[in-house]
Every structure is written in C-alpha cells, then in structure tokens.
DSSP file (Angstrom, degrees, kcal/mol; ACC not computed):
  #  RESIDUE AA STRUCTURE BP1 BP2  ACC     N-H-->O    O-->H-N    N-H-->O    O-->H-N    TCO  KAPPA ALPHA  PHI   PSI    X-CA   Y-CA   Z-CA
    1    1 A X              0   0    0      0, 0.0     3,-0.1     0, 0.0     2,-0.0   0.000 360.0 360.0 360.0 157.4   65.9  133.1  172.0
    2    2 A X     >  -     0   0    0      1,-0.1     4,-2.5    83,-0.0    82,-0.1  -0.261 360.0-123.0 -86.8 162.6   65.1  136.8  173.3
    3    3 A X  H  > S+     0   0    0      1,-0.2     4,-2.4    81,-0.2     5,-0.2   0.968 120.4  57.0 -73.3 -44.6   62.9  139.4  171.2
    4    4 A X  H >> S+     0   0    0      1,-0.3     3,-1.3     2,-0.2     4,-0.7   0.802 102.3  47.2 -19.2 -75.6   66.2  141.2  171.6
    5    5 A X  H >> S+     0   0    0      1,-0.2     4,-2.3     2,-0.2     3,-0.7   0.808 116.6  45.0 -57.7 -33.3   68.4  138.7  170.1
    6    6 A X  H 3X S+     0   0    0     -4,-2.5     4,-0.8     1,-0.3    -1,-0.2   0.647 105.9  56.3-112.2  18.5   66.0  138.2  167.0
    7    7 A X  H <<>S+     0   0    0     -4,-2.4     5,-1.3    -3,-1.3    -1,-0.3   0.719 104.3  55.4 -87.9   3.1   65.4  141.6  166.4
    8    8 A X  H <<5S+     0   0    0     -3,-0.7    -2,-0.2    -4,-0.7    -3,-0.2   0.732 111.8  47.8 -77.6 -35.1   69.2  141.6  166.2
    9    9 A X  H  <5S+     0   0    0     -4,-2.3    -1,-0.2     1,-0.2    -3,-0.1   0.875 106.2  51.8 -81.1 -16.7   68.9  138.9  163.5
   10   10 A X  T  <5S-     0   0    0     -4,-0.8    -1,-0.2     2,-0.2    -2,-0.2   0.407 117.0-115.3 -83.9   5.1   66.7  140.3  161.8
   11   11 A X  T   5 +     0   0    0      1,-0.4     2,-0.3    -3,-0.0    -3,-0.2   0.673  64.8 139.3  86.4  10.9   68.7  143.6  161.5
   12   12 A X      < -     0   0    0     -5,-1.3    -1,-0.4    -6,-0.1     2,-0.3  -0.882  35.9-167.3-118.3 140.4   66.3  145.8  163.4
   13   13 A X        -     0   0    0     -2,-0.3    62,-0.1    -5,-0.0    -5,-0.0  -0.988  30.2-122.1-126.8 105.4   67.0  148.4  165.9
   14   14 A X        -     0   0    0     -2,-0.3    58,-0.1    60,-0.1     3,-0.1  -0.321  32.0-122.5 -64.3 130.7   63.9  149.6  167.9
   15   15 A X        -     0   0    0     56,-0.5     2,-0.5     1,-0.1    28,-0.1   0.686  32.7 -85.0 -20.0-168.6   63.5  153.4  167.4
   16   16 A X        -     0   0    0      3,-0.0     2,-0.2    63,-0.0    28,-0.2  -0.873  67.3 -81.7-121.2 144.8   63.4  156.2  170.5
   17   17 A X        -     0   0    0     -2,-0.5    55,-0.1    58,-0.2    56,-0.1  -0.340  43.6-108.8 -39.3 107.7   60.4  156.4  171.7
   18   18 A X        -     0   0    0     -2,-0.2     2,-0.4    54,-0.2     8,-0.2  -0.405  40.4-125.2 -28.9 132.4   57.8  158.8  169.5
   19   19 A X        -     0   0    0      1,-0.1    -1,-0.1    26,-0.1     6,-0.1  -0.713  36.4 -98.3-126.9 132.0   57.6  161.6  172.1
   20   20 A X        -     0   0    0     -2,-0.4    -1,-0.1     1,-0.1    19,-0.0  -0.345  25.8-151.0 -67.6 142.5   53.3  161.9  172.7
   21   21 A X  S    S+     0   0    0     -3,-0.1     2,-0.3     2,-0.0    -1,-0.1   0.135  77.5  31.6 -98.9  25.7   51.9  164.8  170.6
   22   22 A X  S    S-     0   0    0      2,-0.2     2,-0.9     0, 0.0     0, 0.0  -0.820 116.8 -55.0-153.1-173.7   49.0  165.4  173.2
   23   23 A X  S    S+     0   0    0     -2,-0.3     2,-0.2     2,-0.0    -2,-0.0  -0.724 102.1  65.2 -87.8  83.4   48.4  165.0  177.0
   24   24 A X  S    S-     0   0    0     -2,-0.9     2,-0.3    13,-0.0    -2,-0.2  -0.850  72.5-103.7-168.2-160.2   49.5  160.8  177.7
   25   25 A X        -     0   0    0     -2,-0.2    12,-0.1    -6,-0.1    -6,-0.1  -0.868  27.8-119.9-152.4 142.4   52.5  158.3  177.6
   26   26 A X  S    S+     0   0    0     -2,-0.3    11,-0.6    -8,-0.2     2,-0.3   0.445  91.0  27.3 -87.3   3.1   53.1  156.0  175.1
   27   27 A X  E     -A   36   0A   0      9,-0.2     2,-0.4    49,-0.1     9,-0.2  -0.980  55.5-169.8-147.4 162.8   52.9  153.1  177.3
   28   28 A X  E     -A   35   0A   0      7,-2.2     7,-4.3    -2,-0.3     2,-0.5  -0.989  12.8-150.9-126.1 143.2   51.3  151.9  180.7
   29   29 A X  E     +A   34   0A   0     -2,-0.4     2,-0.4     5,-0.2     5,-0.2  -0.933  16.6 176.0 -99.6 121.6   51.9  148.8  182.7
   30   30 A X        -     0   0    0      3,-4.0     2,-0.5    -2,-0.5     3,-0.2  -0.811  67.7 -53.1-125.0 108.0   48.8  147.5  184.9
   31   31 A X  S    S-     0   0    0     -2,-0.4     0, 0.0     1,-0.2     0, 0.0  -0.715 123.2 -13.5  95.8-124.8   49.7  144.2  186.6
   32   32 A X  S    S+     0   0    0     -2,-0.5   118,-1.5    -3,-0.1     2,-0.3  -0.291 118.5  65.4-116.4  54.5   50.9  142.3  184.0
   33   33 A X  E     - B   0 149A   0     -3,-0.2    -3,-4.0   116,-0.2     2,-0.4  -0.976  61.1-138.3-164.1 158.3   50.2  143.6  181.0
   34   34 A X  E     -AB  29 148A   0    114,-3.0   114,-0.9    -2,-0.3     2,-0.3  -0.783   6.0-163.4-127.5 155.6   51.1  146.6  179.2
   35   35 A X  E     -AB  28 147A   0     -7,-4.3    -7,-2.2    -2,-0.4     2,-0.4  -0.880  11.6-172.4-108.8 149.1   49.0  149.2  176.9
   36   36 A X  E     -AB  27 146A   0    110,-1.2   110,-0.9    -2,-0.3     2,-0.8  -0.968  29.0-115.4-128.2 148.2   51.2  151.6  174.6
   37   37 A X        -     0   0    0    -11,-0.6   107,-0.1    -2,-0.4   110,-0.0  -0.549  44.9 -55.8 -65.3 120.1   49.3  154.0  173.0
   38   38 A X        -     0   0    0     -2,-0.8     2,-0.4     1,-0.1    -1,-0.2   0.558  54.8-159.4  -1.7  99.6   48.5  154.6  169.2
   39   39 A X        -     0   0    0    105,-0.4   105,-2.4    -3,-0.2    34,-0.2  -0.889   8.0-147.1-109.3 144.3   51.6  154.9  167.4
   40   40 A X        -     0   0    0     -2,-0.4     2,-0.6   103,-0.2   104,-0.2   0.290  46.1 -89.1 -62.0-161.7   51.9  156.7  163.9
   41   41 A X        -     0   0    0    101,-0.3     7,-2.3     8,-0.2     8,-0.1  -0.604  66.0-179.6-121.1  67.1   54.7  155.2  161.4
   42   42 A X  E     +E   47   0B   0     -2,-0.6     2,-0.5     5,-0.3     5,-0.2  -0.299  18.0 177.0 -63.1 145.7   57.3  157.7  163.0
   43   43 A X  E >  S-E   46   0B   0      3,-0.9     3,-1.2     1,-0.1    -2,-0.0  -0.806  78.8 -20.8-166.4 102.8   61.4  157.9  161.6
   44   44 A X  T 3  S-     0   0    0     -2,-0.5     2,-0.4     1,-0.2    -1,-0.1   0.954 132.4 -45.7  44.8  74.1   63.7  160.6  163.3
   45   45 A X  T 3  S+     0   0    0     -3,-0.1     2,-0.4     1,-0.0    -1,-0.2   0.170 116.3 102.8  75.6 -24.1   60.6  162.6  164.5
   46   46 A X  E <  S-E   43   0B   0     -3,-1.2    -3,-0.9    -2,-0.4     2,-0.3  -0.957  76.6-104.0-120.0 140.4   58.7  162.6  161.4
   47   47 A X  E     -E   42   0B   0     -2,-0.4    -5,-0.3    -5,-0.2     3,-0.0  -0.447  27.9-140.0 -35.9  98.2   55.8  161.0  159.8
   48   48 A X  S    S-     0   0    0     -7,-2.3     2,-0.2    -2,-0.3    -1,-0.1   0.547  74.7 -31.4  20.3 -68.8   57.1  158.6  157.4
   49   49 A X        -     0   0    0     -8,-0.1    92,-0.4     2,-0.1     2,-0.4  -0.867  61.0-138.0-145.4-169.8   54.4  159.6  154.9
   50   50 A X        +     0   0    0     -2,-0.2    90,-0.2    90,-0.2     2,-0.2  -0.935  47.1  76.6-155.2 164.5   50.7  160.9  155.0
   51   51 A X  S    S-     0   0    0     88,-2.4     2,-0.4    -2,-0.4    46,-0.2  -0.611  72.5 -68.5 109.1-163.4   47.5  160.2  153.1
   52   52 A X     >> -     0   0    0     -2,-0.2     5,-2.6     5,-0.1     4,-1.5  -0.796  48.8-101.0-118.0 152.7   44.9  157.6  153.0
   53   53 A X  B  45S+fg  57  98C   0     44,-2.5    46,-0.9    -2,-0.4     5,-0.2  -0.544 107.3  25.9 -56.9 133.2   45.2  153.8  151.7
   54   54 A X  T  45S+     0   0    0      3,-1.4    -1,-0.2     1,-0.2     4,-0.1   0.630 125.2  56.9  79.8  16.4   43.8  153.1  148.1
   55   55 A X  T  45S-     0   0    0      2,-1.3    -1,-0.2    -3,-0.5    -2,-0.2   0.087 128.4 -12.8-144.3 -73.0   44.5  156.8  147.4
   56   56 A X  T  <5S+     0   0    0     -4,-1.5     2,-0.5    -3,-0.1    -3,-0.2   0.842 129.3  58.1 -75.6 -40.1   48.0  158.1  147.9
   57   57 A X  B   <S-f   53   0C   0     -5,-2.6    -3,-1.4     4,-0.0    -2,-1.3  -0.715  80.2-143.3 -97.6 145.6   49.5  155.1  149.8
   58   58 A X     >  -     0   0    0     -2,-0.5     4,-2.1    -5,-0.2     3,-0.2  -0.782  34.4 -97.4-111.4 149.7   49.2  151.7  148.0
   59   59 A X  H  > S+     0   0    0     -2,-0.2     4,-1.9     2,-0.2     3,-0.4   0.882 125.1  46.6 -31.0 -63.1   48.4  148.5  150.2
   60   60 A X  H  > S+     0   0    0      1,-0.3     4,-3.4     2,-0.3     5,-0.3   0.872 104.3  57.9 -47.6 -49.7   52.3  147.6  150.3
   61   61 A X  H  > S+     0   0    0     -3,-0.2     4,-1.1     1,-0.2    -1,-0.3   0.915 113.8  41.5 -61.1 -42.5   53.2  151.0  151.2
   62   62 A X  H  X S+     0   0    0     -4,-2.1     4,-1.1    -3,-0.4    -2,-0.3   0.626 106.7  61.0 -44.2 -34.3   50.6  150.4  154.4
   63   63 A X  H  X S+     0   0    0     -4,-1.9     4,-2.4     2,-0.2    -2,-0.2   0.886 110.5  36.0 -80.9 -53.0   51.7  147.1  155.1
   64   64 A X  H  < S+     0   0    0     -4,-3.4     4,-0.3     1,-0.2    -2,-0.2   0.903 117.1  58.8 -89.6 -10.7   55.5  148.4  155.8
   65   65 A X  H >X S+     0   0    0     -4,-1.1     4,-1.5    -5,-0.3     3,-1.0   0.874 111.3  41.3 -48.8 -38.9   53.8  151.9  157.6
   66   66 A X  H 3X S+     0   0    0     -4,-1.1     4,-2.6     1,-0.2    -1,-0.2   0.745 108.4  57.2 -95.9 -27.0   52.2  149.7  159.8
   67   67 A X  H 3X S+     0   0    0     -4,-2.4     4,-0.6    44,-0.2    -1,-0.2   0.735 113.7  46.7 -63.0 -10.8   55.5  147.4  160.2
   68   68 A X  H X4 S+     0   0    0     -3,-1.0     3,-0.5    -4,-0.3     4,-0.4   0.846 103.0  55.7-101.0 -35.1   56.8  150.7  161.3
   69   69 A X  H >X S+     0   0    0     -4,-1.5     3,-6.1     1,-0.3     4,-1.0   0.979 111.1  58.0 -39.2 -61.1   53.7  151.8  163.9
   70   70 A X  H 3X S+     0   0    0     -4,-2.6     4,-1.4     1,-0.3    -1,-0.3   0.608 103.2  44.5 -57.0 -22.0   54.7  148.3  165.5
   71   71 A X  H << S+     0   0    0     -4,-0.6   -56,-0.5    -3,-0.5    -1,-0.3   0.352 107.3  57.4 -95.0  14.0   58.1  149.0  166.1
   72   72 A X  H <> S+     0   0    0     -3,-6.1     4,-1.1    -4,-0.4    -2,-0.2   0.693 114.1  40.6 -93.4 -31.2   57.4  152.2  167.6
   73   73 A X  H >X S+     0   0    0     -4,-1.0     4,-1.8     1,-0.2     3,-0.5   0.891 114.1  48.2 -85.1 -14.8   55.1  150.5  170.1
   74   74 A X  H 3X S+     0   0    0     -4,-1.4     4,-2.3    -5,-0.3     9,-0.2   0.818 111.3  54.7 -89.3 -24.2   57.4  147.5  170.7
   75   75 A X  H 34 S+     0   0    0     -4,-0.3   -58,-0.2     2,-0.1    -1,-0.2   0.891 110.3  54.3 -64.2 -38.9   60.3  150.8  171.0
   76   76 A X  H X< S+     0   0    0     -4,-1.1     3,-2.9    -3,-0.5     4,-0.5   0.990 105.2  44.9 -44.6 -83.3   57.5  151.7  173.7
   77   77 A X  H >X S+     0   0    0     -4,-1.8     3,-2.2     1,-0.3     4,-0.9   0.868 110.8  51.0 -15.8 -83.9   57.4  148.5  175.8
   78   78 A X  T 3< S+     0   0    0     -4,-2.3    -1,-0.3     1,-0.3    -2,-0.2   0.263 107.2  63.0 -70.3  16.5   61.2  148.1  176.1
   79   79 A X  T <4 S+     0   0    0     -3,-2.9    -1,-0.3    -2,-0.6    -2,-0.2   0.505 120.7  21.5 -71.4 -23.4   61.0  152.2  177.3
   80   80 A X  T <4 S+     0   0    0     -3,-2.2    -2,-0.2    -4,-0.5    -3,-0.1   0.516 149.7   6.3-148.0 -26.4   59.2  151.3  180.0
   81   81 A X  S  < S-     0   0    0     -4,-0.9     4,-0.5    -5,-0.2    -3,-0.2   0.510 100.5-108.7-153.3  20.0   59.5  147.8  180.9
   82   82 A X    >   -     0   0    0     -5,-0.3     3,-3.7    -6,-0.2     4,-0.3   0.952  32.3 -98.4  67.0 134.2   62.4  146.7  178.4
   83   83 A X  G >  S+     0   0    0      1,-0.4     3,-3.4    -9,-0.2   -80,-0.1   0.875 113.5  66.6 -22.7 -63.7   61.5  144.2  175.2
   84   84 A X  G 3  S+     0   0    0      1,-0.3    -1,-0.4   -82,-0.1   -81,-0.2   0.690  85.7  67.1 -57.0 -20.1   62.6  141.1  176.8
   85   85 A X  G <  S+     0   0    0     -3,-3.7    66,-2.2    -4,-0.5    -1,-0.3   0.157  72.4 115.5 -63.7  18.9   60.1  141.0  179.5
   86   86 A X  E <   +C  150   0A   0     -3,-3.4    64,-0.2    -4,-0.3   -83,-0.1  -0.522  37.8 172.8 -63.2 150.0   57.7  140.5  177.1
   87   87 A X  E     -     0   0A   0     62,-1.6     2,-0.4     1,-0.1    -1,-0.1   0.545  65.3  -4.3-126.2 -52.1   55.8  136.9  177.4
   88   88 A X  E     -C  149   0A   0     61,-0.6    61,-1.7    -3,-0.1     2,-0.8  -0.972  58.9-115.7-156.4 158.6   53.3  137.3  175.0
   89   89 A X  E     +C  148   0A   0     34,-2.8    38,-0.3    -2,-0.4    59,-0.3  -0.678  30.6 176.8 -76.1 120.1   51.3  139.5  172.4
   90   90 A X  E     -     0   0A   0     57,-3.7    37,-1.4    -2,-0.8     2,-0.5   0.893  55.3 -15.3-101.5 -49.1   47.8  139.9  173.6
   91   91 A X  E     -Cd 147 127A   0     56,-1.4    56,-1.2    35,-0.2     2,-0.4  -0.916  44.3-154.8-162.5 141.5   46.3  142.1  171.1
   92   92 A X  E     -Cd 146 128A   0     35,-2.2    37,-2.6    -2,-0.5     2,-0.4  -0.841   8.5-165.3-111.5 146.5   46.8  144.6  168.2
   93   93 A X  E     -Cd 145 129A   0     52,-1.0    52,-1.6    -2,-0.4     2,-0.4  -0.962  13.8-173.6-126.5 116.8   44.4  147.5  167.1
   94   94 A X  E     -Cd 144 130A   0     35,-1.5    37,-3.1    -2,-0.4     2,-0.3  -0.958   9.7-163.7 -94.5  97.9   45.1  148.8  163.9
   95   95 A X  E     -Cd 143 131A   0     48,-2.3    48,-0.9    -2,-0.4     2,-0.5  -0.451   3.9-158.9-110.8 155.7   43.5  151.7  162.3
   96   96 A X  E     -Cd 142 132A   0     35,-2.1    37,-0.9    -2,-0.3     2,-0.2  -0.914  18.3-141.8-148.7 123.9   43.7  152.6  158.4
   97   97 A X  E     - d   0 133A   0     44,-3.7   -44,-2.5    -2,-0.5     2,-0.3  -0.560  43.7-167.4 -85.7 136.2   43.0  156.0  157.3
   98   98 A X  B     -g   53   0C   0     35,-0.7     2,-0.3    -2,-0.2   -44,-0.2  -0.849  23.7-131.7-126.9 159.4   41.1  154.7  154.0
   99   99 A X    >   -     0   0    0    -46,-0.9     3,-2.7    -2,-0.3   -44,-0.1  -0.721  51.9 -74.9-153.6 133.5   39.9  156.2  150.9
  100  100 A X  T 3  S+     0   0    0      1,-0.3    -1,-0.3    -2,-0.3     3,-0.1   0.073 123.5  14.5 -38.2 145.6   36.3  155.4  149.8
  101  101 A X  T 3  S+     0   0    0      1,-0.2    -1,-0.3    -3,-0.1     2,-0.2   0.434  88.8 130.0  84.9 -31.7   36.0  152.0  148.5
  102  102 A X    <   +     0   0    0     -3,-2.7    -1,-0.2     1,-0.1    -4,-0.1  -0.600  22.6 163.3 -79.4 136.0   39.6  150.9  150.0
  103  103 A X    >   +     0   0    0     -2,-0.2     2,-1.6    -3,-0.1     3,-0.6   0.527  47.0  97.1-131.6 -22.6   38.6  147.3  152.0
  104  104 A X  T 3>  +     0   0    0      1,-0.2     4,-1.1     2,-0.1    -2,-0.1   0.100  35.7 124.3 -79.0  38.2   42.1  146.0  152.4
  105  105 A X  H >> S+     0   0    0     -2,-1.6     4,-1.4     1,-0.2     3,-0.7   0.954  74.8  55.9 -57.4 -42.3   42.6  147.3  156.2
  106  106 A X  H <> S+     0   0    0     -3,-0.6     4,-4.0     1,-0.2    -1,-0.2   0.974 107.6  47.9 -64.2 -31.4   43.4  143.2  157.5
  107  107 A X  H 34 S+     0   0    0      2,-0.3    -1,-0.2     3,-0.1    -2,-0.2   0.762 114.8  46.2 -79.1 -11.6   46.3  143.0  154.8
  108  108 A X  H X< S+     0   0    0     -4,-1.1     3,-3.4    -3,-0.7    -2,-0.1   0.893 107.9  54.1 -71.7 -93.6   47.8  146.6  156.1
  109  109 A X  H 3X S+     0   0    0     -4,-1.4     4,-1.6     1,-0.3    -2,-0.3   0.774  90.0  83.0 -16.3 -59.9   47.5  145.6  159.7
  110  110 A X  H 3X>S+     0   0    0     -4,-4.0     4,-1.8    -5,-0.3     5,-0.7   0.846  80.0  67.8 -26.7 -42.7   49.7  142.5  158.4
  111  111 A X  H <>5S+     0   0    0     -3,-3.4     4,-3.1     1,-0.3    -1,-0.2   0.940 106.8  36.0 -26.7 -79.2   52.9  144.7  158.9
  112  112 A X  H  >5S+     0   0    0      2,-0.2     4,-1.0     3,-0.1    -1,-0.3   0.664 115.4  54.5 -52.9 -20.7   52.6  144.8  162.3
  113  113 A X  H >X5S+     0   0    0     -4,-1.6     3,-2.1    -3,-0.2     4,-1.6   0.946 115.7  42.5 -69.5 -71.2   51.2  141.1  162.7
  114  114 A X  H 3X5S+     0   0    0     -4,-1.8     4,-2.1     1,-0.3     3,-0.3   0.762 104.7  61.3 -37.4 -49.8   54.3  139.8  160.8
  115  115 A X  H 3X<S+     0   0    0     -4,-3.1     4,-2.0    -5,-0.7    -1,-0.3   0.934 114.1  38.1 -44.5 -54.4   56.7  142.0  162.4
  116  116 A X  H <X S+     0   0    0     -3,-2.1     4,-2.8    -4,-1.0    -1,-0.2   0.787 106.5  55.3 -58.3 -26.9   55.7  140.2  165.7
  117  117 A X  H  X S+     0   0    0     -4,-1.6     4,-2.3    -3,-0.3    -1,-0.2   0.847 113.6  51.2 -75.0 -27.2   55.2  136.9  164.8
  118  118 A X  H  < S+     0   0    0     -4,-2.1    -2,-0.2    -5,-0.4    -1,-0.2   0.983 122.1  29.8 -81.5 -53.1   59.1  137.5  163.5
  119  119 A X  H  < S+     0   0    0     -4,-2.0    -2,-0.2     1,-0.2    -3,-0.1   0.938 135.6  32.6 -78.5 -59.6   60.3  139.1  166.9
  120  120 A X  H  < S-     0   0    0     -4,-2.8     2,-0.2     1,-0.2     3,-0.2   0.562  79.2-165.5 -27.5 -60.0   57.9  137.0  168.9
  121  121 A X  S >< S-     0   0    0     -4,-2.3     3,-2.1     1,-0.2     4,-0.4  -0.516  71.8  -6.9  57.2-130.4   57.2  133.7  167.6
  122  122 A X  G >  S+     0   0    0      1,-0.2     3,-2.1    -2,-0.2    -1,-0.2   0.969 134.8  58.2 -71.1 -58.0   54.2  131.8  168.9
  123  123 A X  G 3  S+     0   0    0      1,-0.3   -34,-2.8    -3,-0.2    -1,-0.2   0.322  94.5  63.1 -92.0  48.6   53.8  134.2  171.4
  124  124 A X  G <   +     0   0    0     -3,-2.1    -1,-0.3   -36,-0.2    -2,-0.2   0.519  68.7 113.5 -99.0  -8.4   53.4  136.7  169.2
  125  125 A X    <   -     0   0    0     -3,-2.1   -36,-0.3    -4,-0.4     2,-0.2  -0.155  55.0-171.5 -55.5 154.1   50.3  135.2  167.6
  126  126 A X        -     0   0    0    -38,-0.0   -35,-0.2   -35,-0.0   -36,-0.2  -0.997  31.7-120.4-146.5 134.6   47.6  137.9  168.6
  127  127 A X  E     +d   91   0A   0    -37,-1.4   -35,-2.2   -38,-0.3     2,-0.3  -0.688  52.8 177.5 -78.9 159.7   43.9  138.6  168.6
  128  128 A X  E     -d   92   0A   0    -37,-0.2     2,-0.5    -2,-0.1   -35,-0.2  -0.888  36.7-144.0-158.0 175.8   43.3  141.7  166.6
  129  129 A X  E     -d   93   0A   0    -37,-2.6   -35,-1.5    -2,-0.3     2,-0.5  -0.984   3.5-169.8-143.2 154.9   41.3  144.6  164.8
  130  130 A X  E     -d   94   0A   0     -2,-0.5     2,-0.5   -37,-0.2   -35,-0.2  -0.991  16.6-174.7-133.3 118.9   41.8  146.5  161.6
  131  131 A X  E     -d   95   0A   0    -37,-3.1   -35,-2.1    -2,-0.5     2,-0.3  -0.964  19.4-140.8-118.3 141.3   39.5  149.3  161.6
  132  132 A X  E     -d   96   0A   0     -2,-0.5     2,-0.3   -37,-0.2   -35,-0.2  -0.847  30.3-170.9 -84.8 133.0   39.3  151.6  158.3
  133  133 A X  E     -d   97   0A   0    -37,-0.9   -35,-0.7    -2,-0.3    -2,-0.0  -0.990  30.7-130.9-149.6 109.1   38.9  155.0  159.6
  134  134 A X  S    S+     0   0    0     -2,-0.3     2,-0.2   -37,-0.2   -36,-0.2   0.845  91.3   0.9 -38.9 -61.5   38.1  158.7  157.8
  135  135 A X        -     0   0    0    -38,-0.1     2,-0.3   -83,-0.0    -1,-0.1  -0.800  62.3-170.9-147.0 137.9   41.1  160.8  159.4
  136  136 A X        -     0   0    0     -2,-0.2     3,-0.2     1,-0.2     4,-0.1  -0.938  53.6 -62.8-130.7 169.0   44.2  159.8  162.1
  137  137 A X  S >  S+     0   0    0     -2,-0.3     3,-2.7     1,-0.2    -1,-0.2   0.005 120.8   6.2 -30.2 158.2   46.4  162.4  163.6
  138  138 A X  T 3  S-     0   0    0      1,-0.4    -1,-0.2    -3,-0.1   -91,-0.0   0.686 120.1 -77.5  41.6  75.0   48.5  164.4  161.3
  139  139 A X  T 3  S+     0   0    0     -3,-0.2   -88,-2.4     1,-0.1    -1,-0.4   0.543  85.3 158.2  -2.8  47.8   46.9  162.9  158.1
  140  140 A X    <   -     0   0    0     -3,-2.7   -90,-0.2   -90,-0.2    -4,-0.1  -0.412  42.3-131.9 -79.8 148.9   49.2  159.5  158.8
  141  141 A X  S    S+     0   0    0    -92,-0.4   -44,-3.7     1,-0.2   -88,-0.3   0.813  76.8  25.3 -81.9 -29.5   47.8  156.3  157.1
  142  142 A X  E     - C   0  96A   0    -46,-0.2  -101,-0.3   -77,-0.1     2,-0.2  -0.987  53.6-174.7-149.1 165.1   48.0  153.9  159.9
  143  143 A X  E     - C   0  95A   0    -48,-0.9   -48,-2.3    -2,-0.3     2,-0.4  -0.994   9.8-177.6-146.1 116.1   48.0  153.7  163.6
  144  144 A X  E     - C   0  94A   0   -105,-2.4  -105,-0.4    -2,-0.2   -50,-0.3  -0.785  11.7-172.9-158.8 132.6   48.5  150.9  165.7
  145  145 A X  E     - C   0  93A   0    -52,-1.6   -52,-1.0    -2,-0.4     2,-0.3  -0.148  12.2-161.2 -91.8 177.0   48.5  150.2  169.3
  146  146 A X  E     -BC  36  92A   0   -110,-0.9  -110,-1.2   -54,-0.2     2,-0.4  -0.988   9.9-150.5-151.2 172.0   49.5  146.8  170.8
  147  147 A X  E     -BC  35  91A   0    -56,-1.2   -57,-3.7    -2,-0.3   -56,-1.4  -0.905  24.8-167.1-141.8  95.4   48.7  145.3  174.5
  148  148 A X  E     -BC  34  89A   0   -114,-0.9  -114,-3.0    -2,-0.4     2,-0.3  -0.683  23.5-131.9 -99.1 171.3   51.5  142.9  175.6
  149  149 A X  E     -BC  33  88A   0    -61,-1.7   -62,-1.6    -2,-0.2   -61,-0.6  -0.762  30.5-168.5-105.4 127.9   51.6  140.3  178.4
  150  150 A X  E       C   0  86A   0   -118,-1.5   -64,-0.2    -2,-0.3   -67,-0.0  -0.961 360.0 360.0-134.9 159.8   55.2  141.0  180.4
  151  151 A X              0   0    0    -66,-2.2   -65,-0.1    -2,-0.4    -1,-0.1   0.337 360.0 360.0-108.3 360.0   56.4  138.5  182.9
C-alpha cells in the first residue's frame, strides 16, 4: 500500500508546505535521500501553541505537536519529490523546548515516530534523536526534521 493510500485511511491530509521563516527551503534532495528542514507544529500559518514541555505544554500535548512537526515535513517531501517516492525513513531529529527538570523529550518525539511507523510501516522504523533544548523559533515546543530515503 502507498504512504498516500494510508494516510487516506487514516484520515490525514498533509498540510501546504510551512513557507521558511528565514533564508532556506524546507526540503533538499541529494541523490537519494532527502533533508527537510526543522519544522514547527504549524496549522493554517500558525503555531499551533508555544511554550516549553513540563511547563505550559504537558507531555501529551508534545506528543501530538510533534505528530504535527512530522506531517509538516512528510507535507515537505511530497512538495518536492511527492510522498510516494518515499522508500524508507532514515532518521528523525527532534528537539523539545523543555522546562528545567522536564526529561521526557523520547516520549514527545514519539508523535512523530508513531505517525510514521503508521504512514510508513517497516520502513518507517528510524534511527533517531530527541534533544531537550532551552529556546526554538517563535517560542514553539517542538521541532522536528526528518531525512527520508526516496526511490
């Protein structure tokens, strides 16, 4: 089945593309594999919410922010070399703006794993980093870039 077809079952509609708030593009192709750049947890243009994890934003609330980053980069991919050449997920980076004391960065970052592993399957399984982080752009709570494999 296509990532297409099962984000159609799962009832997800990849975004438009987050329009870069600096000097890049949210994705690059070299060879075969593609970079998108850090995307916030964008929705019709705007930030979703702001603050840090384990202060304003509760784990859960991170978890579906970061389901949201990912479908802003996976909105990325299929911009640029469309969702269905994808072969496999190579790696996720996932940052979480954190609040002293806040530890739970892998279980945020889950959003985005899960999201793939649902569009994906096996080859969405990914290696990956969850980094807890003072400040991201526009005081958003997570950020998270992804590196796919396209055939």
């Amino acid at each position: 089945m296509t990532a297409s077809a099962r984000l159609g079952q799962l009832g997800v509609t990849l975004p438009q593309v987050v329009a870069p708030l600096a000097a890049y593009v949210p994705a690059v192709r070299t060879g075969n594999l593609v970079y998108t750049a850090g995307q916030l947890p964008m929705e019709a243009g705007k930030l979703a919410r702001t603050g840090k994890l384990g202060a304003e934003i509760t784990p859960d609330e991170g978890k579906a922010l970061a389901r949201l980053c990912a479908l802003n980069a996976l909105a990325a991919v299929d911009s640029l070399v469309g969702i269905d050449t994808v072969t496999r997920v190579v790696k996720v980076v996932g940052f979480v703006a954190s609040a002293s004391g806040f530890h739970g960065q892998p279980g945020v970052i889950n959003g985005a794993s899960e999201l793939l592993a649902e569009v994906f399957g096996e080859q969405g399984a990914h290696a990956r980093s969850a980094v807890g982080v003072a400040e991201l752009p526009l005081d958003a709570p997570v950020e998270v870039e992804l590196i796919v494999e396209v055939g």
